[in-house]
C-alpha positions as CSV (number, residue, x, y, z in Angstrom):
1,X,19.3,-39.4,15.5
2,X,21.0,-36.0,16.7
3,X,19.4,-34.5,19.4
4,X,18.3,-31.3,16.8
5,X,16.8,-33.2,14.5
6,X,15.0,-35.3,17.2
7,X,13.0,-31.9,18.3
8,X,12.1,-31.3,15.1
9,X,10.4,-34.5,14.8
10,X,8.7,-33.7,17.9
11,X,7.4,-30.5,17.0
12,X,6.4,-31.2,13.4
13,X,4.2,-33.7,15.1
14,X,3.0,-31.4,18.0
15,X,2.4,-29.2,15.4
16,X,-0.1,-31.3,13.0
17,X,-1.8,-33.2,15.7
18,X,-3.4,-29.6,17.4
19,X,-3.9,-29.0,12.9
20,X,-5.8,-32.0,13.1
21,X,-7.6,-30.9,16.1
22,X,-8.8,-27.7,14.7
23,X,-9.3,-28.7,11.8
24,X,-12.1,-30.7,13.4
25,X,-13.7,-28.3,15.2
26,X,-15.6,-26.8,11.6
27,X,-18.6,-24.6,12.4
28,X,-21.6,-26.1,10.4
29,X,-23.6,-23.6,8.0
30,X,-26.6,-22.0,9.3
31,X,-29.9,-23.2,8.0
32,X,-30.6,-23.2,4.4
33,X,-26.7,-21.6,4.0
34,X,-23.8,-23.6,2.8
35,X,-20.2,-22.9,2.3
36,X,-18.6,-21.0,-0.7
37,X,-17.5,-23.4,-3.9
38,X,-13.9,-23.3,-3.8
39,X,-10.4,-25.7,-5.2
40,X,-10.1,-29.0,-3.3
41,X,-7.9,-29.3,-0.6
42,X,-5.7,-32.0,0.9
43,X,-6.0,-33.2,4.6
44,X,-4.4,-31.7,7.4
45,X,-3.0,-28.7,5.0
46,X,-6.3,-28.3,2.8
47,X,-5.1,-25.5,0.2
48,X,-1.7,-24.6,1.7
49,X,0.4,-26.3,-0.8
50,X,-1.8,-25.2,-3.9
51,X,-0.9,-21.3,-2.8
52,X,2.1,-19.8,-4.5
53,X,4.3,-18.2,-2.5
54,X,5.0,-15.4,-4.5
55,X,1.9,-13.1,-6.1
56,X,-0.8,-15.4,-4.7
57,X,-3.3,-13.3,-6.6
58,X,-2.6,-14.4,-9.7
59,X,-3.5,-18.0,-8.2
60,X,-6.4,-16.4,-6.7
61,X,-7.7,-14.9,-9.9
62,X,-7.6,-17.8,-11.2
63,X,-9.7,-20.0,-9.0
64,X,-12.2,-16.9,-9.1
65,X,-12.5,-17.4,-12.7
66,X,-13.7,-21.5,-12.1
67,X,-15.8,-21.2,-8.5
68,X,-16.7,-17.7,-8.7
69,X,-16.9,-13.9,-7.1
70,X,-16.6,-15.6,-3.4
71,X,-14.6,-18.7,-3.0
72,X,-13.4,-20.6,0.0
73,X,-10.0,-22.0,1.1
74,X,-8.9,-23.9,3.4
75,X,-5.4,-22.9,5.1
76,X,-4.3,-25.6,7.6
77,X,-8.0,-25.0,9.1
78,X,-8.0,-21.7,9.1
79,X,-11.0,-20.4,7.1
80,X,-10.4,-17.9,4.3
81,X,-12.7,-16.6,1.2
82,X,-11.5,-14.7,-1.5
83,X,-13.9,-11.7,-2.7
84,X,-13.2,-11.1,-6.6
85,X,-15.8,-8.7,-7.6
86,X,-16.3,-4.8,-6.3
87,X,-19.8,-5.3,-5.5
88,X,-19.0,-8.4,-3.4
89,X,-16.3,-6.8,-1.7
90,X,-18.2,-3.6,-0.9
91,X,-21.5,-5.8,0.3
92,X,-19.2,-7.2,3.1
93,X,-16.5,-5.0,4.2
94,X,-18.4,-1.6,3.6
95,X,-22.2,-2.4,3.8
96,X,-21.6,-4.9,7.0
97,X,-18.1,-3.1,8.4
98,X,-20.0,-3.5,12.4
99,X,-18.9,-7.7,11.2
100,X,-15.8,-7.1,8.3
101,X,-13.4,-4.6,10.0
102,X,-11.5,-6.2,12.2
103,X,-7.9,-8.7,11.7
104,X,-6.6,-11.6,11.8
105,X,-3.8,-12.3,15.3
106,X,-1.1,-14.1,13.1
107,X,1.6,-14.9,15.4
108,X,4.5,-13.5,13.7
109,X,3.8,-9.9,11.9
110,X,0.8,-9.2,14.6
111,X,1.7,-10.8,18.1
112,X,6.1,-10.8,17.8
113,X,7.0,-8.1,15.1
114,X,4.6,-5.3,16.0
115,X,3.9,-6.9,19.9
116,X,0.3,-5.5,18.7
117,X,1.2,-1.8,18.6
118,X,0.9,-1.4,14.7
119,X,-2.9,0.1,13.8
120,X,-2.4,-1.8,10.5
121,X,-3.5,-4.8,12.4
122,X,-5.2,-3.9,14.9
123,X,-8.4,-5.9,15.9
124,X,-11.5,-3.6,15.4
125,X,-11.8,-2.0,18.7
126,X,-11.2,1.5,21.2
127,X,-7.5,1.6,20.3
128,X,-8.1,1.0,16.2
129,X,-10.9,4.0,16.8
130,X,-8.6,6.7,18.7
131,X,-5.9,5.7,16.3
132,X,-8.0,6.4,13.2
133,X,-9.3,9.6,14.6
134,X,-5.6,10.7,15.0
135,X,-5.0,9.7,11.7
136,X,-8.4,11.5,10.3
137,X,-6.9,14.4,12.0
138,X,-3.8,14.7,10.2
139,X,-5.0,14.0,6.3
140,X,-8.5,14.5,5.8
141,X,-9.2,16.6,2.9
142,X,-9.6,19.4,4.3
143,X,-6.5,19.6,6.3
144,X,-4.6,18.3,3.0
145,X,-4.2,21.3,1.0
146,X,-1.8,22.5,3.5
147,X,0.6,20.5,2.5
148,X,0.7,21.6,-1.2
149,X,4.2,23.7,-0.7
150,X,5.7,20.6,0.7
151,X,4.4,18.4,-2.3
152,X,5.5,21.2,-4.7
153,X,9.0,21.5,-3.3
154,X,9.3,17.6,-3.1
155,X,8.1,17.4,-6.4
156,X,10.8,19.5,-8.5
157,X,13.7,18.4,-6.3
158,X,12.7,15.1,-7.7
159,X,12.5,16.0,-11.0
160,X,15.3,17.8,-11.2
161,X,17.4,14.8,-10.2
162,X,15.5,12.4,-12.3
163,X,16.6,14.4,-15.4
164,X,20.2,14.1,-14.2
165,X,20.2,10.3,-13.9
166,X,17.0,8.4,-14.9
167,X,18.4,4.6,-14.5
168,X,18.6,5.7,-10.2
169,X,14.6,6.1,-10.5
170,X,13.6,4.1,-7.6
171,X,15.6,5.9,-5.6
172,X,14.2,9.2,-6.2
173,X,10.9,8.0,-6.5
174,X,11.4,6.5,-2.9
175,X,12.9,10.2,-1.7
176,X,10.3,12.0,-3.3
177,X,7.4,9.8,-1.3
178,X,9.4,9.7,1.9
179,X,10.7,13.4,1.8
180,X,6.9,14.4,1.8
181,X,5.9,12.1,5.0
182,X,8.9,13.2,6.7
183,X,8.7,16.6,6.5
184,X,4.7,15.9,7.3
185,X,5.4,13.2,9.9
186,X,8.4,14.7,11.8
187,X,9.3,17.9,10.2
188,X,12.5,16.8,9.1
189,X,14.0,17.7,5.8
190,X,15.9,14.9,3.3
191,X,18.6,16.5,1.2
192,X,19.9,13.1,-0.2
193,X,17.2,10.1,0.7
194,X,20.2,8.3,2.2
195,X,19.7,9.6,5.8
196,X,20.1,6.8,8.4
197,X,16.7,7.8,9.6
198,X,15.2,7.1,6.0
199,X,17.0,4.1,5.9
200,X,15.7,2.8,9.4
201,X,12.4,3.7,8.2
202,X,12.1,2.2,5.3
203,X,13.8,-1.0,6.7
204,X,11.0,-1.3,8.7
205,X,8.5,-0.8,6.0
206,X,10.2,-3.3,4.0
207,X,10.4,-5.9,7.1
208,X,6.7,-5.8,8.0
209,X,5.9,-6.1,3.8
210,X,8.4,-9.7,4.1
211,X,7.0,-11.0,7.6
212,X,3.4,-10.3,6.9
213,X,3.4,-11.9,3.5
214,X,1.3,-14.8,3.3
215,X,3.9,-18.3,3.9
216,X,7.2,-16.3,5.1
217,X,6.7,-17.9,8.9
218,X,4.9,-21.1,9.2
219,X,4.0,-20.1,13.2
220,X,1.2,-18.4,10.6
221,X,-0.2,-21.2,9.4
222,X,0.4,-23.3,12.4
223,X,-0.2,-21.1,14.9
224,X,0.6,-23.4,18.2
225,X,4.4,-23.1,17.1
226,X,4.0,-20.1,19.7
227,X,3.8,-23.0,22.0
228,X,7.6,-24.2,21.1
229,X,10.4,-23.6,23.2
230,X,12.4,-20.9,21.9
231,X,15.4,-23.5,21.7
232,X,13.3,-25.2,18.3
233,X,11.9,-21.6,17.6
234,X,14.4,-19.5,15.7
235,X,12.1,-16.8,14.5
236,X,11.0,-16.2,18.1
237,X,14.7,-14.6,18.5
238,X,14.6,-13.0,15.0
239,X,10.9,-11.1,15.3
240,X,12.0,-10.1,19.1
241,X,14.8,-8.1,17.6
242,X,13.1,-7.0,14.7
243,X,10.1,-5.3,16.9
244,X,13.1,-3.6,19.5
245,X,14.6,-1.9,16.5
246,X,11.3,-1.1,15.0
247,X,10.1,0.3,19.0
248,X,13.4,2.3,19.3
249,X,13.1,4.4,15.9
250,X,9.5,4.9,16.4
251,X,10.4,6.3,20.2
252,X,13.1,8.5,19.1
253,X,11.3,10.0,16.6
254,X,8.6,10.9,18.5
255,X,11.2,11.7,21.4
256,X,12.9,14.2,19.1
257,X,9.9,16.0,18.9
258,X,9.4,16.4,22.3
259,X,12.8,17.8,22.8
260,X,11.9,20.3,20.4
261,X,8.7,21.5,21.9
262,X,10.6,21.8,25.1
263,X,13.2,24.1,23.7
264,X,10.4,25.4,21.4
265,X,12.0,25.3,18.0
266,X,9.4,22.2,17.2
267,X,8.0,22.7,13.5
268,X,4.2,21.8,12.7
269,X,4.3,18.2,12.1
270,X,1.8,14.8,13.2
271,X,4.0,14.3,16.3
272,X,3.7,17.7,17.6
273,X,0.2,18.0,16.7
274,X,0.0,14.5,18.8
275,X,1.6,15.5,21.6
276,X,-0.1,18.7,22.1
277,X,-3.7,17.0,21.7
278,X,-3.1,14.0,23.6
279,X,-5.6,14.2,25.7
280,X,-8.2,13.4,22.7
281,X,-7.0,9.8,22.5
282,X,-7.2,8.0,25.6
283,X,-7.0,5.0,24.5
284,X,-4.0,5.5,22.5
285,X,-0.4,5.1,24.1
286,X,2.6,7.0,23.2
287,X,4.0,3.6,21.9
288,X,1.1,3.4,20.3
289,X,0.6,6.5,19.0
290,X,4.4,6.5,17.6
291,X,3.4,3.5,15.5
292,X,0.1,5.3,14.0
293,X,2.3,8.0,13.0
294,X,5.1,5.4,11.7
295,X,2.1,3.3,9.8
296,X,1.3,6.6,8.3
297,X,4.6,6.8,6.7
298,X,4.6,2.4,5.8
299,X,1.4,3.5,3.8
300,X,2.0,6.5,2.0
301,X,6.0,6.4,1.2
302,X,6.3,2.8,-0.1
303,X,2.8,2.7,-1.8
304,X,3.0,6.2,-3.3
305,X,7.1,5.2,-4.9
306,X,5.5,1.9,-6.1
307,X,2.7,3.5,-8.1
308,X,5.1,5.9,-9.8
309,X,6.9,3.1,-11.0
310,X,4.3,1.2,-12.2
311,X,3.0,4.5,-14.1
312,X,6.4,4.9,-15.9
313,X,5.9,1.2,-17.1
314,X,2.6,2.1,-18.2
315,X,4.3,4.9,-20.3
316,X,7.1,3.1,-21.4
317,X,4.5,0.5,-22.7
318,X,2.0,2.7,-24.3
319,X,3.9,5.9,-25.3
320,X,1.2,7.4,-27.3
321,X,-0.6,8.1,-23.5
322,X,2.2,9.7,-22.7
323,X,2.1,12.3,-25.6
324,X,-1.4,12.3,-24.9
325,X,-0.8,13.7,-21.4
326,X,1.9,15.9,-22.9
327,X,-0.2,17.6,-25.0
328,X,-3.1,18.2,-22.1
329,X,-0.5,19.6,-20.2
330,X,0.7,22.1,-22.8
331,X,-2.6,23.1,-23.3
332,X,-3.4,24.2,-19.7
333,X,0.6,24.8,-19.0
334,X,2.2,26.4,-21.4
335,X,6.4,25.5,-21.5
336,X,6.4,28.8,-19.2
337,X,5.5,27.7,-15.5
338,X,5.0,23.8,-14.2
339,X,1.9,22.3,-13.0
340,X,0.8,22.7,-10.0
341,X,-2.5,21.2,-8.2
342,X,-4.7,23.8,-8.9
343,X,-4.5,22.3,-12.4
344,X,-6.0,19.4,-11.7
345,X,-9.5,20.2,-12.6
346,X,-8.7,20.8,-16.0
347,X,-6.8,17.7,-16.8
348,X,-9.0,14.7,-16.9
349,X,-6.6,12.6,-19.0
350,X,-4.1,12.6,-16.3
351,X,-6.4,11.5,-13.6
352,X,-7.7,8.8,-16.1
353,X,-4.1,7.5,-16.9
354,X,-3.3,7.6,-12.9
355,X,-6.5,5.4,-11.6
356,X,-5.8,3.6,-14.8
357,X,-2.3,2.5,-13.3
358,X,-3.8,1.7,-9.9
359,X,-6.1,-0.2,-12.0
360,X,-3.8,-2.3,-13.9
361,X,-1.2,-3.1,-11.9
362,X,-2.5,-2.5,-8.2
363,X,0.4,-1.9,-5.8
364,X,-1.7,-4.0,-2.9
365,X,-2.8,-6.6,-5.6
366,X,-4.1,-9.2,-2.7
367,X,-5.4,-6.5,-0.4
368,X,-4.4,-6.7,3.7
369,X,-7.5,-9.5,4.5
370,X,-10.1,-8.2,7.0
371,X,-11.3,-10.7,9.7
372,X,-15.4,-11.6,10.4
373,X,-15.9,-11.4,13.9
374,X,-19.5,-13.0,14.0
375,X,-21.2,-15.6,11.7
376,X,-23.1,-14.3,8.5
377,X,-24.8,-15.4,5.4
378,X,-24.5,-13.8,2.1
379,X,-26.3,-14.7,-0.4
380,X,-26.9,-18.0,0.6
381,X,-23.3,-18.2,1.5
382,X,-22.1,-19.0,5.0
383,X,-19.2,-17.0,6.6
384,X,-18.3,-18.1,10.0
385,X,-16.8,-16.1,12.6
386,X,-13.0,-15.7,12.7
387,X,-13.0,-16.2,8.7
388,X,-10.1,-13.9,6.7
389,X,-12.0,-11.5,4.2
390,X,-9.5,-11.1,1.1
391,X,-10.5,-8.2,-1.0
392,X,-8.4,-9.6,-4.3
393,X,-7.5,-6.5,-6.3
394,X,-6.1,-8.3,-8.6
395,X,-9.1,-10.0,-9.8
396,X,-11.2,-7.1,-8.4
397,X,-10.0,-4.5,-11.4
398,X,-10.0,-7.6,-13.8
399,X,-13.9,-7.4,-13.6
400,X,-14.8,-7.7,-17.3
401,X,-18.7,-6.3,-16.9
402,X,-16.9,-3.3,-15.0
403,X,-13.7,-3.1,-16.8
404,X,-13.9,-4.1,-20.5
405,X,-11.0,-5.8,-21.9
406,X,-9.8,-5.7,-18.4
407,X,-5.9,-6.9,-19.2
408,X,-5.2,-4.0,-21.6
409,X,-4.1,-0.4,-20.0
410,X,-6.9,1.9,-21.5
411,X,-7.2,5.0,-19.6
412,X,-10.2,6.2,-22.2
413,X,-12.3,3.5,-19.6
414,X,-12.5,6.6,-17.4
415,X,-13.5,9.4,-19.7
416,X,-15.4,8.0,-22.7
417,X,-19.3,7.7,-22.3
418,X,-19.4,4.3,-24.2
419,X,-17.4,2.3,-20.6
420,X,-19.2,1.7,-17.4
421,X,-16.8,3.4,-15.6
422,X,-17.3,7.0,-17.2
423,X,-18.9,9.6,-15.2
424,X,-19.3,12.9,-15.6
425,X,-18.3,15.8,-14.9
426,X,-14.7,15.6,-16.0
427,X,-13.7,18.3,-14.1
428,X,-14.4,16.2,-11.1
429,X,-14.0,12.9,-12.5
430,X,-12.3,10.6,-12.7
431,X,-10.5,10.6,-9.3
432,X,-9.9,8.4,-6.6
433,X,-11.8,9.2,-4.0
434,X,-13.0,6.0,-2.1
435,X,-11.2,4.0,-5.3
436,X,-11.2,0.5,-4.3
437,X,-7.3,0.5,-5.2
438,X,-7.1,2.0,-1.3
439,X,-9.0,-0.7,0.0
440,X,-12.8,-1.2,1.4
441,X,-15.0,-0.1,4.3
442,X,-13.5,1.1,7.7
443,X,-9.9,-0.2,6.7
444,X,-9.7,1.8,3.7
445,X,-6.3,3.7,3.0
446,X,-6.2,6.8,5.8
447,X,-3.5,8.4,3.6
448,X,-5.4,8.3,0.4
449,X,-6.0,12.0,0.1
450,X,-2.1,12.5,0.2
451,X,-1.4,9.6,-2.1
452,X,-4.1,11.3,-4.6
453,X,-2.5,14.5,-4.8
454,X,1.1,13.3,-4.4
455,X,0.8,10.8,-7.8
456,X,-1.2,13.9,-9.8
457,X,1.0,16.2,-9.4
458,X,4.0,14.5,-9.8
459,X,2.4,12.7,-13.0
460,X,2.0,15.8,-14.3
461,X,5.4,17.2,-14.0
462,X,6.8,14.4,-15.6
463,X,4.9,15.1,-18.3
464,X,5.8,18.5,-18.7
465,X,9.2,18.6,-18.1
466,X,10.6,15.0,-19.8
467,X,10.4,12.3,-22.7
468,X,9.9,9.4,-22.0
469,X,10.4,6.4,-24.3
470,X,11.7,2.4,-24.7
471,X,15.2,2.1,-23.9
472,X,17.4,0.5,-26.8
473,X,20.2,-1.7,-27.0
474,X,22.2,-2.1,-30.4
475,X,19.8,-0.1,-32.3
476,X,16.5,-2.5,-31.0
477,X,14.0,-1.4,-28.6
478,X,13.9,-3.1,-25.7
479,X,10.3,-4.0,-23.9
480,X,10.2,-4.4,-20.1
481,X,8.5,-7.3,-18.8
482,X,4.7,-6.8,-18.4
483,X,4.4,-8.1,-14.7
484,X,7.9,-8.8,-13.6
485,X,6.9,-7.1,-10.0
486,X,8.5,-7.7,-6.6
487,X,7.0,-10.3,-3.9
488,X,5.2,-9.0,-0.6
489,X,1.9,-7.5,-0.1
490,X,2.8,-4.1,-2.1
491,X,4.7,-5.1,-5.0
492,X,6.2,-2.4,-7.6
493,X,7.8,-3.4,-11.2
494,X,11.7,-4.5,-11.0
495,X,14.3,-2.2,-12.1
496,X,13.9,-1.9,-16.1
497,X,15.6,0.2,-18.6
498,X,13.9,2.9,-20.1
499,X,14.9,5.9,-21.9
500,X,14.1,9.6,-20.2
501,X,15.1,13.1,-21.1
502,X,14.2,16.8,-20.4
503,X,11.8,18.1,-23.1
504,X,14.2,21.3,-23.8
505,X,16.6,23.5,-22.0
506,X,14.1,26.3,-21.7
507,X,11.8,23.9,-19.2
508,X,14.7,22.9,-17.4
509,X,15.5,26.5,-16.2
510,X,11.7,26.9,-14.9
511,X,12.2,24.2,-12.9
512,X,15.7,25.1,-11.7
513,X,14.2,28.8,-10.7
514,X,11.0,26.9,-8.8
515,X,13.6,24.8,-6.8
516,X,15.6,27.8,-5.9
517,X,12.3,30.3,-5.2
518,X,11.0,27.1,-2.9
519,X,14.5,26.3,-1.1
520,X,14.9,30.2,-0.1
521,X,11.6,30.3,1.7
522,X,12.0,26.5,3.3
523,X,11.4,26.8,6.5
524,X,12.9,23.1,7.1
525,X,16.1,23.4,5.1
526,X,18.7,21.6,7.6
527,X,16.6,20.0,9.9
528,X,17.3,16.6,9.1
C-alpha cells in the first residue's frame, strides 16, 4: 500500500473511532421530556448520508411534513433540530434568545476561514455585542434615510444599463447592491462593477457562502480532523490562504480610510464613522471591526442582487403582477418623474409582491442555524446544550395555516382581508419589518432596513420604466425553470432568458436627466 494511501486509512479510522466516542456521550432527556421525532439514522453517521448536499431544505421540508414543526437529526453525533413553523421558531430563538443566540465552532468556515473574526459567527458574547452595536449604529432606521440619494443614484445607473442589455442582469443587479454598500461602507464610488476591489469583495462573499455550506469540508462533520497533520490535511493549507486574502482586503480597506482621515479628504462612510468612535467598542478590534464592516457588505450586496432576481422570475412567471404593479405605479407616478421612496406609502401592491418574493423563494432558504448554549424543554421536547437551531425558511413560508396555498406566488396574501397574513393599514402594511425572511431573535438580519428600501425602490423603477415578459425562441415562449437556484446558503435563480424593454422613449429621457442631475452633484464621482 503507498505510503498516501496508508494515512488515509489511518485517519479515516482516527476519525470514526473519536465519532464513535462522541457519539456515546448522548445527554439523556430531562424528566418527563424526550427527544424530537425525527428520520432514522444509521450508526456512526446517523443522518449524514440522508442530507443532500445541495438545497438541504427541500430534504428538510420534507421530513417536517412526516415528524413535524421540530424534528431532530443526527449528524455524525452532533445534535441538530429543524424548526419548520414561525411560531416554533420565534418561541426559541426570539422568546428564549438569553439560550438560542449563539453559533456553532465548525472548524473550517468558523475556526480556519474567518480565524473567528467574522460577527456572522460569532458565539453570543462581549465581542458579538460591541459588534452589533456598531452595526445598529450604522443602519438603524433612523440613520437610514440618509442614504436615500445614494439608493436613488444607484438605482437609475442600474436601470439605465439594464435597458441597454437585459441578458447581463446579474451583473448589474450585483453592481447596483454592491455600489450602494460601497459607497456606504467605504465611500468609494463603482463606475463599472468590475473594480478589483468589488471583485475581491465579492470573492470573499462567495468563498464564505461555499465553505460554510453544510458538507463542503468534512473537518465539519468530523470535527477531530483538526487533530491531523497538515501533511493528510489539505484544506488546512487552502482555508489558511483563503482567511490571509480575506484579512488583507478587509485591512486595506479600512487602512484606506485612515489615510484619508489623515490627509482629511475622508468622505462619511461606516469606517470613518468607526474609527472616529472607537472608543465605544472595547471589545471590538480593528481586525475585528474591519470584518463587521466587511459582514455588513456579505449581507446586504449578495442577499439584496439575489432577491432582485428572484423577483424578475416572479414576474416573468406571473406577468399579470407585473402589469398590476405597472398600473399602481402610473397611478401615483405619472410617466413624468420616477419613483422615489417617499412613494412607498402609497403602493401596497409593490410591498405585497416584494415580501411575496422573499416568501416564495427565500434567498437564505435553510437559515444560518443558531446554537443552544444550555439544556431546555419545549413543549415536552428536550433540547440539549450545544444543539444547532435551524430556522428552515423553506418550510417556514410553506406554512399552509399561515400561508394558504403556500406553493403558488400570490402577493393578494398580503393585502386581502380574507388571508391570515393581511393587516391593515396598507399604508403601513405589508412591509418587512422583523419579516422572518431576515431571520429570528438577536441574529436577525442588521442590514434589513437597507435591504427594505433598497428592493422597494428599485422594484418600483422597474416597473415604471420597462416591460417585462417571457423570452421566446422560434416563435414559442419559453418558461424558466421554477427552482433551478444556485447551491450555498443564499441561493438566487440561474441565469434564464427573459424578455425586457423600456416602456417608451419619453421615460427613458426622465431617467437619463435624473442620472445626469444626480452625477453633477455626486460628491463621490472618482473615488474608486
Amino acid at each position: 500500500m503507498a505510503f498516501s494511501s496508508l494515512l488515509l486509512v489511518v485517519a479515516a479510522a482516527f476519525v470514526l473511532g473519536l465519532v464513535a466516542i462522541s457519539s456515546s456521550k448522548r445527554t439523556q432527556p430531562k424528566e418527563g421530556s424526550r427527544y424530537p421525532p425525527g428520520p432514522p439514522g444509521k450508526p456512526l453517521v446517523g443522518n449524514l448520508p440522508d442530507i443532500p448536499p445541495k438545497h438541504s431544505w427541500l430534504k428538510f421540508k420534507e421530513w417536517s411534513d412526516q415528524y413535524g414543526p421540530i424534528m431532530r437529526l443526527n449528524i455524525a453525533g452532533r445534535q441538530h433540530y429543524v424548526a419548520s413553523t414561525e411560531k416554533v421558531a420565534n418561541d426559541l430563538l426570539r422568546e428564549r434568545g438569553g439560550i438560542y443566540s449563539s453559533r456553532e465552532q465548525l472548524p473550517a468556515a468558523v475556526q480556519l476561514l474567518s480565524r473567528c473574526l467574522r460577527p456572522l459567527f460569532w458565539p453570543y458574547n462581549d465581542t458579538w455585542r460591541d459588534g452589533r452595536k456598531l452595526m445598529h449604529q450604522v443602519s438603524n432606521s433612523t440613520i437610514v434615510g440618509n442614504y436615500q440619494p445614494t439608493q436613488i443614484l444607484e438605482s437609475a445607473r442600474m436601470l439605465r444599463d439594464l435597458i441597454k442589455d437585459p441578458a447581463n442582469y446579474e451583473h448589474w443587479f450585483e453592481r447596483y447592491s454592491a455600489g450602494i454598500i460601497f459607497r456606504l461602507a467605504f465611500g468609494k464610488f463603482l463606475q463599472t462593477g468590475h473594480e478589483q476591489s468589488v471583485h475581491d469583495v465579492i470573492n470573499v462573499v462567495h468563498t464564505v457562502e461555499r465553505v460554510a455550506s453544510p458538507g463542503a469540508y468534512l473537518v465539519d462533520t468530523f470535527p477531530s480532523m483538526l487533530n491531523l497533520p497538515q501533511a493528510i490535511a489539505p484544506f488546512k493549507r487552502e482555508l489558511t490562504w483563503l482567511h490571509d486574502r480575506e484579512l488583507k482586503l478587509f485591512r486595506k480597506l479600512l487602512n484606506d480610510v485612515k489615510d484619508e482621515m489623515r490627509a482629511g479628504t475622508a468622505p462619511e462612510c461606516w469606517e470613518k464613522d468607526y474609527l472616529e468612535r472607537k472608543a465605544e467598542f472595547p471589545h471590538l478590534t480593528e481586525d475585528e471591526a474591519a470584518y463587521v464592516v466587511g459582514t455588513l457588505f456579505e449581507a446586504g450586496a449578495g442577499t439584496t442582487a439575489a432577491a432582485m432576481m428572484s423577483f424578475m422570475l416572479a414576474m416573468v412567471l406571473h406577468t399579470e403582477w407585473f402589469t398590476k404593479l405597472q398600473k399602481e405605479i402610473d397611478s401615483v407616478c405619472g410617466s413624468d418623474r420616477l419613483p422615489t421612496l417617499d412613494d412607498t406609502p402609497r403602493l401596497p401592491t409593490m410591498r405585497a409582491v416584494v415580501k411575496e418574493v422573499l416568501r416564495w423563494h427565500p434567498v437564505t432558504a435553510g437559515g444560518v442555524p443558531h446554537y443552544s448554549i444550555k439544556d431546555d424543554v419545549y413543549n415536552g421536547l428536550f433540547i440539549p446544550a450545544g444543539t444547532n437551531i435551524h430556522a428552515n425558511q423553506w418550510a417556514i413560508h410553506r406554512e399552509p395555516g399561515l400561508y394558504p396555498d403556500p406553493e403558488t406566488f400570490k402577493p393578494e396574501r398580503w393585502l386581502e382581508p380574507s388571508y391570515p397574513t393581511y393587516r391593515e393599514p396598507l399604508t403601513t402594511y405589508p412591509n418587512l419589518h422583523n419579516y422572518s425572511a431576515f431571520g429570528f431573535g438577536r441574529r436577525i438580519c442588521p442590514g434589513q432596513n437597507i435591504a427594505e428600501r433598497s428592493l422597494y425602490l428599485l422594484t418600483a423603477r422597474i416597473a415604471w420604466a420597462c416591460d417585462v415578459k417571457k423570452a421566446r425562441k422560434d416563435g414559442v415562449q419559453v418558461d424558466p425553470p421554477l427552482y433551478d437556484y444556485t447551491s450555498g446558503f443564499n441561493v438566487q435563480p440561474k441565469w434564464f432568458a427573459f424578455d425586457l424593454k423600456a416602456r417608451s422613449d419619453e421615460r427613458v429621457r426622465v431617467l437619463e436627466n435624473e442620472i445626469e442631475k444626480n452625477e453633477r452633484q455626486d460628491p463621490l464621482k472618482g473615488r474608486v
